[in-house]
N, CA, C and O of each residue as an XYZ file, in Angstrom:
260
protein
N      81.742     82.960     87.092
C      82.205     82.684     88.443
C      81.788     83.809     89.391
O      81.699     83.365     90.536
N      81.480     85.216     89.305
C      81.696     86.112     89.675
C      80.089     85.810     90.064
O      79.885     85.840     91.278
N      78.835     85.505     89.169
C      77.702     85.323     89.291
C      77.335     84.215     91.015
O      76.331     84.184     91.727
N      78.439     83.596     91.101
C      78.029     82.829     92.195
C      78.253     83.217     93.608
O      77.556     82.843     94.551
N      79.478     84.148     93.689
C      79.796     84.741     94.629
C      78.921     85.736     94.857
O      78.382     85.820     95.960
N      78.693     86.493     94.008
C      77.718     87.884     94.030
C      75.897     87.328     94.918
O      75.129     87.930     95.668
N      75.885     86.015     94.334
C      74.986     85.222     94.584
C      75.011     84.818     96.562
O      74.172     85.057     97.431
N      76.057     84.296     96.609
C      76.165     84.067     97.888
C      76.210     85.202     98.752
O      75.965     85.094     99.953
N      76.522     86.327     98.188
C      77.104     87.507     99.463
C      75.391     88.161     99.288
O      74.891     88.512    100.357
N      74.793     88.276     98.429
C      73.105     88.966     98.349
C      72.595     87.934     99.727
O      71.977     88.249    100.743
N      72.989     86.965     99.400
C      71.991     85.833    100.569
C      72.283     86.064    102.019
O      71.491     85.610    102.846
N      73.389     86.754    102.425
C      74.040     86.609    103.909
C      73.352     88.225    104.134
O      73.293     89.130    103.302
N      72.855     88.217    105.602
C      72.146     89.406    106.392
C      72.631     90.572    106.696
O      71.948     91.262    107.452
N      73.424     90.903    106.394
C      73.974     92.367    107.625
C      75.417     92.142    106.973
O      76.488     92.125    107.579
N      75.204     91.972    105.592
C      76.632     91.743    104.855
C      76.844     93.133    104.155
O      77.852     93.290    103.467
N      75.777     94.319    104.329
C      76.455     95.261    103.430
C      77.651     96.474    104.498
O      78.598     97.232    104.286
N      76.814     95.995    105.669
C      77.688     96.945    106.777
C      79.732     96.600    106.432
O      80.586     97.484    106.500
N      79.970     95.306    106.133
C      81.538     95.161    105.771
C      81.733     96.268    104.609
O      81.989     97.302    105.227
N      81.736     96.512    103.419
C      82.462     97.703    102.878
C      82.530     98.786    103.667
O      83.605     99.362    103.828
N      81.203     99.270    104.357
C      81.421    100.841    105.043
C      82.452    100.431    106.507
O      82.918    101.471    106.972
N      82.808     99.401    107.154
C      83.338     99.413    108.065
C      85.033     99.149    107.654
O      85.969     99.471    108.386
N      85.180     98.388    106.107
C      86.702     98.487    105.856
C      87.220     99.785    104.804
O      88.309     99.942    104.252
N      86.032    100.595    104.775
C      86.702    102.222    104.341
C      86.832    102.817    105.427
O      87.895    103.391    105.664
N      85.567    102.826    106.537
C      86.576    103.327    107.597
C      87.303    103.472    108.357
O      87.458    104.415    109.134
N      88.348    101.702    108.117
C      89.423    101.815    108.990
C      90.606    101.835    107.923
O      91.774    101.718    108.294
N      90.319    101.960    106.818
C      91.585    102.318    105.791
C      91.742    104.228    105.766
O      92.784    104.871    105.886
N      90.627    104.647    105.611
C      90.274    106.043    105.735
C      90.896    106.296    107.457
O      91.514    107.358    107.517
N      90.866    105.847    108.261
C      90.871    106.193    109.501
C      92.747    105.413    109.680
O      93.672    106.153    110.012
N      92.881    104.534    109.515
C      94.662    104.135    109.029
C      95.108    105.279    108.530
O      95.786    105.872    109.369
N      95.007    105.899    107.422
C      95.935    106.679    106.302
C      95.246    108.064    107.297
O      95.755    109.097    106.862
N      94.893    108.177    107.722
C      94.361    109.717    108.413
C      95.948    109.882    109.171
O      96.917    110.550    108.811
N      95.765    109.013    110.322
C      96.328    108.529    111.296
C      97.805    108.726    111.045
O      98.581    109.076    111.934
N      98.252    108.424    109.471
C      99.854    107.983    109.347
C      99.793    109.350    108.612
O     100.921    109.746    108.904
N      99.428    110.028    108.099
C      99.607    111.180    107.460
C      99.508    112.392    108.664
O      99.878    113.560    108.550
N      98.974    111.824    109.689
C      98.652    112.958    110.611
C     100.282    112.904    111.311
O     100.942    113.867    111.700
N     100.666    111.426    111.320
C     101.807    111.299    112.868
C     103.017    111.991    111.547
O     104.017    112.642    111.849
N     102.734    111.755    110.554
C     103.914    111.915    109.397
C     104.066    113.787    109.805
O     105.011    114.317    110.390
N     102.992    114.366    109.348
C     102.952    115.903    109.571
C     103.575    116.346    110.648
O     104.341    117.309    110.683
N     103.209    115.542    111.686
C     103.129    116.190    113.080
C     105.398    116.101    114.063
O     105.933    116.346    115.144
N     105.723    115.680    112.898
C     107.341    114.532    113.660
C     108.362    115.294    113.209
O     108.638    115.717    112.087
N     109.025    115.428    114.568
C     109.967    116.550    114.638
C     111.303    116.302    113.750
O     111.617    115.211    113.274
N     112.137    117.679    113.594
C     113.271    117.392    113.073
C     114.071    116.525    112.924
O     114.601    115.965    111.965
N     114.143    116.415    114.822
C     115.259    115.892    115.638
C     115.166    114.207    115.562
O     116.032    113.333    115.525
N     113.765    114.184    115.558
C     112.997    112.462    115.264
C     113.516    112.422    113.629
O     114.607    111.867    113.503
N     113.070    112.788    112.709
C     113.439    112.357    111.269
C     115.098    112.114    111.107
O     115.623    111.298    110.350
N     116.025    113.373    112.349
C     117.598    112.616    112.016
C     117.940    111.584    112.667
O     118.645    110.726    112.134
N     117.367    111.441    114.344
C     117.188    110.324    114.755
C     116.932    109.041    114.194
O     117.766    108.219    114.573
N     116.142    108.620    113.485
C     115.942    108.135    112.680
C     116.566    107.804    111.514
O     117.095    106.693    111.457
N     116.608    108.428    110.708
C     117.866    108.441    109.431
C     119.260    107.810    109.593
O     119.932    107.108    108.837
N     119.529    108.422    111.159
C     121.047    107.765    111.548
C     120.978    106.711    112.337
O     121.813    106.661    113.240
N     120.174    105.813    112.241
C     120.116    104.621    113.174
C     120.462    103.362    112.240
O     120.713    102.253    112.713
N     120.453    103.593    111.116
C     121.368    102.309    110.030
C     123.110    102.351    110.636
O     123.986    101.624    111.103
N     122.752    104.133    110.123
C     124.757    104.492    110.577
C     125.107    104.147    112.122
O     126.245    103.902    112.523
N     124.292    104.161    112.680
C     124.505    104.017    114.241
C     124.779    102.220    114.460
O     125.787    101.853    115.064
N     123.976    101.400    114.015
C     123.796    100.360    114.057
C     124.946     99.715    113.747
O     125.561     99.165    114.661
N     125.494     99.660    112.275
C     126.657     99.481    111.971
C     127.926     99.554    112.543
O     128.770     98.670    112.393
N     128.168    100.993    113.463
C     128.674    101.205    114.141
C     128.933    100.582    115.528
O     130.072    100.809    115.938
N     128.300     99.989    116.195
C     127.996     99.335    117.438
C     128.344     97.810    116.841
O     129.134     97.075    117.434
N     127.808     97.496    115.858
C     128.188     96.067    115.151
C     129.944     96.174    114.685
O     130.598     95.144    114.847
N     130.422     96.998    114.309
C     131.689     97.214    114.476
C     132.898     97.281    115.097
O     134.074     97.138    114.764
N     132.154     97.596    116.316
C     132.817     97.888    117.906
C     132.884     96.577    118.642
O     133.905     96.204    119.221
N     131.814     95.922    118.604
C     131.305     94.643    119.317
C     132.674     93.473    118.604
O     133.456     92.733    119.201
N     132.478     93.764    117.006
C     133.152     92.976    116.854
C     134.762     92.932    116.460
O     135.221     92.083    115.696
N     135.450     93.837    117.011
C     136.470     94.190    117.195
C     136.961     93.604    117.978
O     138.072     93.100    117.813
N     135.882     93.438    119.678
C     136.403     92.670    120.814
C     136.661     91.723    120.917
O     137.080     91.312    121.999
């Protein structure tokens, strides 16, 4: 099966440029999220963290009334 596909993709023109263009937007993705990951403040990571607890909280209140 593998022989026919391999078969069809040799036949199509300007088909080898797709691998180098989906490494470099996976390479260029994971750059990107490792860079914003490094770069994010304290205050953002507790921000964050407490927005389940926060959420809950407001859902609590609301429904009290």
């Amino acid at each position: 099966m593998l022989r026919y596909i391999k078969h069809n993709l040799t036949e199509i023109t300007g088909i080898e440029i797709y691998p180098i263009i989906s490494l470099l937007i996976f390479v260029l993705f994971f750059t990107v999220v490792i860079w914003r990951t490094m770069r994010i403040s304290k205050a953002e990571v507790n921000h964050f963290s407490n927005i389940p607890l926060d959420e809950d909280d407001e859902y609590n209140d609301n429904k009290s009334e």
